[in-house]
C-alpha positions as a printed NumPy array, in Angstrom:
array([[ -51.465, -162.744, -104.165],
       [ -51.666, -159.196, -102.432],
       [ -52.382, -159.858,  -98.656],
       [ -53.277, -156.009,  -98.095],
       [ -56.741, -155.476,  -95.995],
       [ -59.694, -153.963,  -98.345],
       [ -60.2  , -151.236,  -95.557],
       [ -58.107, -147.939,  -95.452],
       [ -57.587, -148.085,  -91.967],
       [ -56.256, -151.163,  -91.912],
       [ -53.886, -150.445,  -94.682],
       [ -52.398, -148.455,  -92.01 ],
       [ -50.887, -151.349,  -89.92 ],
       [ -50.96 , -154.206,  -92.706],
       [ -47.242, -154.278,  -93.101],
       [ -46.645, -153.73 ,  -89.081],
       [ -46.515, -156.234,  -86.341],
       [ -50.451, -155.962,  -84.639],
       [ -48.145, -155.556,  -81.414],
       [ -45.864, -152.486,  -82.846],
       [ -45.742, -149.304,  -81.449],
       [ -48.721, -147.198,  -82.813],
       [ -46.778, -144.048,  -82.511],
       [ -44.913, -145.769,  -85.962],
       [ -48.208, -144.677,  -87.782],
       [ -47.967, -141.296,  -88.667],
       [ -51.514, -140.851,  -90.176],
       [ -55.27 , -142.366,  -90.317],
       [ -57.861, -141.589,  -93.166],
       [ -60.989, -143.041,  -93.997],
       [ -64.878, -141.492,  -94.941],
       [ -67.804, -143.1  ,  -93.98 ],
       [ -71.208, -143.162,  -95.396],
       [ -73.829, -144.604,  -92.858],
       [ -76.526, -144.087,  -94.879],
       [ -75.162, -145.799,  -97.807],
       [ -74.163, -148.371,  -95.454],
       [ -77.48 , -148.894,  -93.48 ],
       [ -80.273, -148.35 ,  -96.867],
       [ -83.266, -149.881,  -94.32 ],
       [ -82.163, -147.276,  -91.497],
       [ -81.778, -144.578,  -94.502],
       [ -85.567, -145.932,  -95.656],
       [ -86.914, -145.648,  -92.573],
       [ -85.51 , -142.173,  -91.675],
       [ -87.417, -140.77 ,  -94.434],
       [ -90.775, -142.445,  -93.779],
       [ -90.58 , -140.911,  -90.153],
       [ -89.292, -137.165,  -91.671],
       [ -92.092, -137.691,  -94.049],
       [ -94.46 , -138.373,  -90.875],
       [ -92.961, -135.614,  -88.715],
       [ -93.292, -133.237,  -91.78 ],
       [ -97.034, -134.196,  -92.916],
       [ -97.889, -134.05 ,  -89.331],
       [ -96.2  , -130.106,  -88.489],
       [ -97.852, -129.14 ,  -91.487],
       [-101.128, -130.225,  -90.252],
       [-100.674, -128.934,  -86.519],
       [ -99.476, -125.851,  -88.04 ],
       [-102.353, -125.418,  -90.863],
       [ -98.73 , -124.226,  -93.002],
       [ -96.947, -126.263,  -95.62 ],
       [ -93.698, -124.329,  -94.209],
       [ -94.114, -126.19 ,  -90.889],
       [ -93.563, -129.176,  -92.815],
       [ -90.574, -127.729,  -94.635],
       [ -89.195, -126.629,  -91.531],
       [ -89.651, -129.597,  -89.72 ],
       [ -88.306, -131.684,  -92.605],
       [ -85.181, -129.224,  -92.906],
       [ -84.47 , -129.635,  -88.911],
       [ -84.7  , -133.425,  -89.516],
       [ -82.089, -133.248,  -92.13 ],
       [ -79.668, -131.185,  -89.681],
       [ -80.008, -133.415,  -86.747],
       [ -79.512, -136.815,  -88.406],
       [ -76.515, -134.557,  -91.071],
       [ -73.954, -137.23 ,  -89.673],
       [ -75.957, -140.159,  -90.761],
       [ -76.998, -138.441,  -94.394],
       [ -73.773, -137.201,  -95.296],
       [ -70.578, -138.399,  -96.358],
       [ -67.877, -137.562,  -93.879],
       [ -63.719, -138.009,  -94.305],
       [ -61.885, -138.448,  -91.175],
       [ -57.795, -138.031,  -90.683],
       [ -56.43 , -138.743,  -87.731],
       [ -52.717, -137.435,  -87.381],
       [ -49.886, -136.448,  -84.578],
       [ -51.53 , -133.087,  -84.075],
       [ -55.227, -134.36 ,  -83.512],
       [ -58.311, -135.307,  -85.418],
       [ -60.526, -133.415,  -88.341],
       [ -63.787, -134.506,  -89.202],
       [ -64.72 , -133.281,  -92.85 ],
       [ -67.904, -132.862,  -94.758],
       [ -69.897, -131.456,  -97.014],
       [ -71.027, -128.746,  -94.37 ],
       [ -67.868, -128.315,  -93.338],
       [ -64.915, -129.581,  -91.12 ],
       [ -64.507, -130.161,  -87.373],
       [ -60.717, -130.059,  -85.871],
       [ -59.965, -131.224,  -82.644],
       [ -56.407, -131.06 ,  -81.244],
       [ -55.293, -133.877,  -78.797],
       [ -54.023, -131.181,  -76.061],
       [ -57.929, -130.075,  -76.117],
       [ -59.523, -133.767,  -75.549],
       [ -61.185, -134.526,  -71.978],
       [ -62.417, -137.637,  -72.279],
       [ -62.422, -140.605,  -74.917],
       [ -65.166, -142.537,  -75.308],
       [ -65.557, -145.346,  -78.078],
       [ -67.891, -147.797,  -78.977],
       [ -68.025, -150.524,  -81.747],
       [ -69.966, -147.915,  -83.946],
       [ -67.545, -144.906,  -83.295],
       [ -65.461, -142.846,  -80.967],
       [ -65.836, -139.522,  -79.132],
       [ -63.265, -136.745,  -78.097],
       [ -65.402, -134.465,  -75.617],
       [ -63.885, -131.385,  -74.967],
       [ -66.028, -130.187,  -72.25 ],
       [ -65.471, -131.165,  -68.239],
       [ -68.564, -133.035,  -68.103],
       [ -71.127, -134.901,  -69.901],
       [ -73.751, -132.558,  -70.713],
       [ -75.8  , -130.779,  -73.413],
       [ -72.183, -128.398,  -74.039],
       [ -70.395, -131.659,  -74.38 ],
       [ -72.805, -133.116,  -77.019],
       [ -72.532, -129.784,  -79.022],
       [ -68.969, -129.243,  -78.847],
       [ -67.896, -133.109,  -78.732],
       [ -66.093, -134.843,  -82.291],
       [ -67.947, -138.074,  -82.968],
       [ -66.143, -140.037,  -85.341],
       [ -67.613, -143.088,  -87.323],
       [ -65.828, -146.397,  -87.982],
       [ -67.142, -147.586,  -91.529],
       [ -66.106, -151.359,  -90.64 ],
       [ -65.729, -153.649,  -87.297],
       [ -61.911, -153.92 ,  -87.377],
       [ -61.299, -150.112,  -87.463],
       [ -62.111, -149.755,  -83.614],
       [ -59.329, -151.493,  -83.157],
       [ -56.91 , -149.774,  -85.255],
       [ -57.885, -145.858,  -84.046],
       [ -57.891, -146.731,  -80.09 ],
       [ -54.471, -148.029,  -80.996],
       [ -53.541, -144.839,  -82.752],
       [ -55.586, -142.388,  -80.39 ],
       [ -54.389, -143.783,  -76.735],
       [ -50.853, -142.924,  -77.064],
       [ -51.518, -139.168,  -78.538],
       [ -54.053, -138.615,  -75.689],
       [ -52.974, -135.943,  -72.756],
       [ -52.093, -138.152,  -69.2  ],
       [ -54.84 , -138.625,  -67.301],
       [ -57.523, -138.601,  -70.139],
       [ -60.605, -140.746,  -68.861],
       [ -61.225, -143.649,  -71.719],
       [ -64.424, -145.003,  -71.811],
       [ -64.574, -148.646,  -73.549],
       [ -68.389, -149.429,  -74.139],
       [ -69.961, -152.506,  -75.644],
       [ -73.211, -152.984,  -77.701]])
């Protein structure tokens, strides 16, 4: 019977000791999908673009309003619509999707912040509206992969980053 996880990420450290040295690991990758994950956040999303849309067009007297406003809804929530692959490696992180790719090396991370959703490399000094927009935010598509990128990230980190453990 094959004993290997389902999950990529955990492919990763199946054949390793869960106490081994995460430096062994040479490389993550994994996509995620929320919105194929989460279909009654996905549903809802769209009744409340639909809303914000119908409701700029109105306000507006301009069906373009509505297409605007539906368009800007689509940008902001891109993370959650799109399909995004992640590799984590010795030289840093890359985020990459449909509208493009994100690289991050670990030299330029200021702070690392994770959560049971996700984690985030912030490049800027402080938390801030710069930080949001300049910031790598990258999703874990299952509960056990939090465990398995803090193990790879902490070690590759510069001394003295600030890490931020939060809990739901």
């Amino acid at each position: 019977m094959n004993d290997l996880p389902a999950h990529p990420v955990d492919a990763a450290f199946a054949e390793r000791d869960p106490f081994a040295d995460a430096r062994a690991v040479r490389e993550l990758n994994w996509s995620d999908h929320p919105a194929q994950r989460h279909p009654w956040s996905l549903a809802f999303l769209a009744a409340a673009t639909l809303t914000v849309a119908v409701g700029a067009a109105e306000i507006f007297d301009s069906k373009w309003a509505g297409v605007a406003a539906a368009v800007a809804a689509g940008v902001v929530f891109r993370g959650f619509l799109l399909k995004t692959s992640f590799t984590l490696d010795d030289s840093g992180a890359e985020a990459r999707g449909t509208l493009g790719a994100h690289v991050l090396a670990w030299s330029e991370v200021t702070r690392f912040r994770h959560d049971p959703a996700g984690a985030t490399f912030s490049t800027a000094a402080r938390p801030g509206l710069w930080d949001k927009l300049t910031a790598m935010r990258v999703s874990f598509p299952h509960s056990g992969a939090r465990r398995d990128v803090v193990r790879f990230v902490l070690p590759r980190l510069p001394p003295g980053t600030p890490v931020v453990e939060e809990e739901e």
